[in-house]
N, C-alpha and C positions, 0 to 999 in steps of 0.2 A: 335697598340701600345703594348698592349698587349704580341703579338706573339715575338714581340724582344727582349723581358726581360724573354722569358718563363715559361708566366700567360695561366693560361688554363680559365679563367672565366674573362670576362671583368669586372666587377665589382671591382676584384683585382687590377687592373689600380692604382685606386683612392688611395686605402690602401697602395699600395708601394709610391706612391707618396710622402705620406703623413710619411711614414719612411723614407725615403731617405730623404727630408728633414727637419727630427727631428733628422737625425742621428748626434751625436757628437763629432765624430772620424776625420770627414773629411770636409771640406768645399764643399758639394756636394748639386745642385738641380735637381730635379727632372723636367722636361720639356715634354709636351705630346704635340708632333706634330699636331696631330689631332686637339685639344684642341684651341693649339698656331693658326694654320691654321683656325676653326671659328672665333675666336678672329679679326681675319684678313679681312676676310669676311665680318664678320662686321661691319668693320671702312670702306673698301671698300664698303658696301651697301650705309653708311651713305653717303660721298661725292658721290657714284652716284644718290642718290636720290635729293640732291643738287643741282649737273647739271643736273637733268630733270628739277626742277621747276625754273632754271635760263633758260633753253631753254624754258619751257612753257611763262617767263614772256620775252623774248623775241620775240618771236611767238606774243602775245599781243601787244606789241609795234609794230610792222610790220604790225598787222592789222589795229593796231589803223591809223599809218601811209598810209595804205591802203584805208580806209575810209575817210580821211583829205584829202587825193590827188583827190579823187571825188567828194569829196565835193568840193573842193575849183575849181577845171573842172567845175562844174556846173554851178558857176558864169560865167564862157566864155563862155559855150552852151545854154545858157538862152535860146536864139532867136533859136537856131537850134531846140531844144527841144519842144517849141513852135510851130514854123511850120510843125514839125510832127505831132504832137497831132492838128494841126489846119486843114490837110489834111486829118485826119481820122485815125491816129495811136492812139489806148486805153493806159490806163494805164497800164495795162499787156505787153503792144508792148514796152513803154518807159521802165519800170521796167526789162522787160527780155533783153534788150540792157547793161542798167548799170549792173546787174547781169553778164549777160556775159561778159562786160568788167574788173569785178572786180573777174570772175571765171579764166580770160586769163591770168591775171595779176600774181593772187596767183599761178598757173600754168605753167608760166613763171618762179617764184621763185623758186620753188620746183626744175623745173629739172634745172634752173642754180644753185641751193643750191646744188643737188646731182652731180651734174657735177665735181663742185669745189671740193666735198669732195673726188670723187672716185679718180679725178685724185692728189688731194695732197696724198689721201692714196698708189696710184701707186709711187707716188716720194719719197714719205717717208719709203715704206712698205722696201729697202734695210736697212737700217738704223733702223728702225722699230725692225726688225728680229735680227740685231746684237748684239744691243746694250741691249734693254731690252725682247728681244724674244718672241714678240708679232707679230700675225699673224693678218690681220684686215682685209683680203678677204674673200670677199661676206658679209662684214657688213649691207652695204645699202639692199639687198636683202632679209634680213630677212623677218620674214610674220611681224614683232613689228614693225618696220621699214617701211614697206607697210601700215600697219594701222594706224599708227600714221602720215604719209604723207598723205592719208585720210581723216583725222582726222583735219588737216592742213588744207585742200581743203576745206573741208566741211565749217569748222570757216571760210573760206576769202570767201564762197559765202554767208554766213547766216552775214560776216558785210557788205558786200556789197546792202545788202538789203534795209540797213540804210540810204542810201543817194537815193538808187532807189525811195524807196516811199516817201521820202522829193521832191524828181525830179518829180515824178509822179502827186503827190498833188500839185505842183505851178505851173508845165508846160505852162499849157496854158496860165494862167492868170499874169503869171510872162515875160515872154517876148513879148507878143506882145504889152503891153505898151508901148509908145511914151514914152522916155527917156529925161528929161528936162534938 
């Protein structure tokens, strides 16, 4: 800012600013690119921080969703889950089955959620680049983006836990009851 008004001391920024618009000659403001551009920056940080924690309480609901769905499986497997555990399958054998079907699941999501976005970004990125001159390849490949999918994984096997060891603890004694 500075260099275009030829200020040899940054500091002098502020002190012309600050004449230019006290000056009373002219109807003139003083505007610092720089300045304007944080200002910017930081209403854009705000609304991204926004859609992070609307994505996070998304991600929540999916799980929660994730957990509801085998829980409510469990009521149909009753008897299957039973006759494993009746043959000699431990709780470890039952619990690592629903874990790995709620690690398949969350895993499943991920790369059809990456899927969906890479290829809308491939249909939009002409459009993209025109209009507001935004480049959005290689977004999914970031390492934040790697981690946070992760991070993802990780929460859909630590809630899928939650109905493994409900599964575990009534297996046996839950289905092989005679049903009145």
């Amino acid at each position: 800012n500075a260099v275009l008004i030829g200020l040899h001391q940054r500091t002098d920024v502020f002190r012309m600013q600050r004449q230019i618009n006290a000056f009373g000659g002219e109807p003139l403001m003083a505007i610092l690119p720089g300045l304007a551009m944080d200002e910017l920056w930081h209403l854009v940080g705000s609304v991204e921080r926004t859609l992070h924690g609307l994505a996070w309480l998304v991600m929540a609901a999916g799980l929660a969703g994730l957990v509801a769905v085998i829980v409510a499986s469990l009521g149909e497997r009753r008897r299957e889950l039973a006759i494993l555990r009746s043959v000699g399958a431990g709780r470890r054998h039952i619990v690592g089955l629903l874990v790995t079907e709620g690690a398949m699941a969350t895993a499943a999501g991920i790369v059809l959620g990456v899927a969906v976005v890479e290829a809308a970004g491939h249909l939009l990125a002409p459009w993209l680049r025109a209009r507001l001159g935004l480049d959005l390849s290689g977004a999914a490949q970031s390492m934040e983006a790697l981690r946070i999918l992760g991070a993802v994984l990780a929460t859909g096997i630590a809630a899928s836990l939650i109905p493994a060891w409900r599964a575990s603890r009534m297996a046996l004694a839950d289905g092989l009851l005679p049903r009145l």
